[in-house]
C-alpha positions in Angstrom: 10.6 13.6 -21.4 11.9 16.6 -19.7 14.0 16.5 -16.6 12.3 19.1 -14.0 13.5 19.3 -11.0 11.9 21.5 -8.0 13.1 23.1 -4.6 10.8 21.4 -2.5 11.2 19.9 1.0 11.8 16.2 0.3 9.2 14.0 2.2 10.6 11.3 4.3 9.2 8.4 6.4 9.5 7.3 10.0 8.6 4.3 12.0 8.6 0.6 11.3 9.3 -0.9 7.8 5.5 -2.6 6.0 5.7 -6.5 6.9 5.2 -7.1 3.3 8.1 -7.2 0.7 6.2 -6.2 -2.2 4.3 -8.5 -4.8 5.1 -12.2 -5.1 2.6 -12.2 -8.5 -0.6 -10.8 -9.4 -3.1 -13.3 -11.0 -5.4 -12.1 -13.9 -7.4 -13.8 -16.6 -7.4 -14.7 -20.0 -10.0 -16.7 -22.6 -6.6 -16.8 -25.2 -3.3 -17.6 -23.8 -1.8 -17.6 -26.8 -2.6 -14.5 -27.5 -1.4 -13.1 -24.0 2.1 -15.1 -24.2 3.1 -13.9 -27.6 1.9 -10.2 -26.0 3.6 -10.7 -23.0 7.0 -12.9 -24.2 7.3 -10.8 -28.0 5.7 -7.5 -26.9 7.3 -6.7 -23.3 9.9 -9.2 -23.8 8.9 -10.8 -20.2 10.4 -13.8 -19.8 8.1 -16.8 -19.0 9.8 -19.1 -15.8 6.2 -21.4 -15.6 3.8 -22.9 -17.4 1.3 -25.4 -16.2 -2.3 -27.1 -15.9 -3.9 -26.4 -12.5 -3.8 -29.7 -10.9 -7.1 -31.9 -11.1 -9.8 -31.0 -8.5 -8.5 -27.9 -7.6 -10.6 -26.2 -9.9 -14.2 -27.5 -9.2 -13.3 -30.2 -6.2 -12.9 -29.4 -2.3 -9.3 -28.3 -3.0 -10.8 -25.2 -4.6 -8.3 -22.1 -2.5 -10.2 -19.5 -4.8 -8.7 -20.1 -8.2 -11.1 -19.9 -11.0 -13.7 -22.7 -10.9 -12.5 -24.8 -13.9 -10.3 -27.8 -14.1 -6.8 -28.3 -15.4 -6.5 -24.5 -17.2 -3.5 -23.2 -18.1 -2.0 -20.5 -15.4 1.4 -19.0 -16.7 4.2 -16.9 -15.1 6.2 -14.2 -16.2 8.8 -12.4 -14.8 7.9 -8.7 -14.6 10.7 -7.6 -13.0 11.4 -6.9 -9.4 11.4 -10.4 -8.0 7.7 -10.4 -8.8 5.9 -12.3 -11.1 2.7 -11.4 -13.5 0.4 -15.0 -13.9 -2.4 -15.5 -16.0 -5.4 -18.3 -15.9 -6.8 -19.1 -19.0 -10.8 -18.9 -18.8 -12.9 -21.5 -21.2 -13.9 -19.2 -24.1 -17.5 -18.0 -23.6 -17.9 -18.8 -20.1 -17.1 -15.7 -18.8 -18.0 -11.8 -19.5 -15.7 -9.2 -20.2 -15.3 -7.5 -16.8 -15.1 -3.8 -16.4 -11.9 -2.3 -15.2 -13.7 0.6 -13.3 -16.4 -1.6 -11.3 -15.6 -1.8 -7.6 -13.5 -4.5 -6.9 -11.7 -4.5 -10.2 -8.2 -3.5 -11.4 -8.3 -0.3 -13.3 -5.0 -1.0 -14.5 -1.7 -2.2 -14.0 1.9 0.0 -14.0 4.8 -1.4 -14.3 7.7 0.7 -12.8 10.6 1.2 -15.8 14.1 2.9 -15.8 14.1 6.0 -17.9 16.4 4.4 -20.7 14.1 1.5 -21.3 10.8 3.9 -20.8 12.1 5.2 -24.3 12.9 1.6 -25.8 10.0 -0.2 -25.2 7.1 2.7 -25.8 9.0 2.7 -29.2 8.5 -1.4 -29.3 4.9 -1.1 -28.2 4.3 1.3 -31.7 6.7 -0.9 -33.6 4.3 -3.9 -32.8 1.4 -1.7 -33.8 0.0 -1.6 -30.2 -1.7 2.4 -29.4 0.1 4.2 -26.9 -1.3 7.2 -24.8 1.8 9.4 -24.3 4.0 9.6 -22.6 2.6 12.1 -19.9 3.8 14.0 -17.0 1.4 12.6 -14.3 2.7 14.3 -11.1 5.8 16.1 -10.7 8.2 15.0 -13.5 6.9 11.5 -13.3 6.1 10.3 -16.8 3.8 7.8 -17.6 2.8 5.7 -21.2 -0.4 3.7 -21.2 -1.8 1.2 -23.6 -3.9 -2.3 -23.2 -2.7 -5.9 -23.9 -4.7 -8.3 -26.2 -7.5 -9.0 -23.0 -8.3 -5.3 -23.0 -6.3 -4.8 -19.6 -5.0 -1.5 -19.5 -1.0 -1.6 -18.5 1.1 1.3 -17.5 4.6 1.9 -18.0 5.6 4.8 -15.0 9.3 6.4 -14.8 10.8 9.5 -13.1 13.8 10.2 -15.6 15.8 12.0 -13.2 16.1 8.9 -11.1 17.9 7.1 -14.5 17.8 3.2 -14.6 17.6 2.7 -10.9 14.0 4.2 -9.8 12.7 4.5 -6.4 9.2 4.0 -6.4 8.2 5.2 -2.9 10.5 7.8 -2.8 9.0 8.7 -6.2 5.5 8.9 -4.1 6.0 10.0 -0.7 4.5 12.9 0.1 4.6 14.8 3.0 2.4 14.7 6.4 1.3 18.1 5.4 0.5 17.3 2.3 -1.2 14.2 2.9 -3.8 15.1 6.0 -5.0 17.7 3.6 -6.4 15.3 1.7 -7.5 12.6 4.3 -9.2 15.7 6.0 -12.1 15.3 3.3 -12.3 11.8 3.8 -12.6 12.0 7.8 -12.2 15.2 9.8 -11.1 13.4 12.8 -7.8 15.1 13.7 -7.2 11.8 15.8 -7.7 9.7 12.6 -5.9 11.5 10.1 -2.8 12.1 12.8 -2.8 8.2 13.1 -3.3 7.5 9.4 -0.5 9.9 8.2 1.5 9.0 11.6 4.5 7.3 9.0 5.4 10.9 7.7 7.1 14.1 8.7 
C-alpha cells in the first residue's frame, strides 16, 4: 500500500458526542458452527470468550426477544476487537435459505477496522489458508481495503489507512466536510432546511 497524503482542509465535527459507544456484538447466522469457529478462531485468529446453548423456550416459547425461532442452538462469541464482539447462531441445516447480501434489510458485508502492520499479516494468512482475497484496494483517499467471504458466504472486509499506523481512527478516517457532504444529501432532498439540519455536526 502506498502512503498518499493530500493538502486538504481536514474535516472536523461539532456538537454533542452519539449516545452510543459503538457495537456491543453483531449477531449473524450459521447452518455449520464448526465450520465458522475453525474460520473465525484459525483463520482471523479471533479469540472465542462464549459458547453456549440458547436457554430452553427462548427459541420457540413466549420468552422469544427475536432470536432465531429454534430451541437450544448454539450462539458463539468472538472477540473482534474493539471491546466488541462478533456472535453467531447456528441454524438447523436445511431449515433456512441462503439469504442474499444485497436484498433490503440485509448486511452487504462486514469490515473490520485493522492497523496497517497487521492489514499486511493477516491478508497474507487469509491466502496462506487458501481463502480468495480481492486486493488490497485504495477505496477513498489512501484508505485501503481487502475483501474476501468466510465459510457462510458472508463477505468480510479488512479496511486500514496506513498512514494512521497501528492505531487507526475510524471517523476521522471518514469525516467529511459540511461542504462536502450537503452536496450529496442535496440529491437525496433539496430542502436547504433538511440537509442544514442533517449535516448540522460538521464545519
Amino acid at each position: 500500500m502506498n502512503d498518499m497524503t493530500h493538502n486538504v482542509d481536514k474535516p472536523v465535527r461539532t456538537g454533542a458526542p452519539p449516545m452510543l459507544r459503538g457495537v456491543n456484538h453483531l449477531a449473524l447466522t450459521t447452518e455449520d458452527m464448526k465450520a465458522t469457529a475453525d474460520f473465525y478462531s484459525d483463520v482471523l485468529g479471533l479469540p472465542l470468550i462464549h459458547a453456549m446453548k440458547v436457554p430452553p423456550g427462548v427459541g420457540v416459547g413466549s420468552k422469544n426477544r427475536g432470536n432465531p425461532p429454534y430451541e437450544c442452538i448454539r450462539h458463539y462469541f468472538w472477540d473482534m476487537g474493539g471491546d466488541s464482539l462478533l456472535a453467531f447462531f447456528e441454524i438447523p441445516k436445511g431449515t433456512k435459505g441462503k439469504s442474499d447480501r444485497d436484498a433490503v434489510g440485509g448486511m452487504q458485508h462486514l469490515a473490520f477496522a485493522i492497523g496497517a502492520r497487521n492489514f499486511e499479516i493477516m491478508v497474507k494468512r487469509l491466502k496462506d489458508h487458501g481463502v480468495e482475497v480481492d486486493g488490497p484496494t485504495e477505496i477513498v483517499d489512501n484508505v485501503y481495503s481487502a475483501y474476501f467471504y468466510d465459510p457462510n458466504g458472508i463477505r468480510l472486509e479488512f479496511c486500514c489507512k496506513p498512514s494512521q499506523g497501528d492505531e487507526q481512527r475510524i471517523i476521522d478516517t471518514w469525516l467529511q466536510s459540511r461542504k462536502a457532504a450537503a452536496e450529496e444529501l442535496e440529491t437525496l432532498n433539496p430542502d436547504r432546511a433538511w440537509v442544514d439540519h442533517i449535516s448540522e455536526n460538521l464545519v
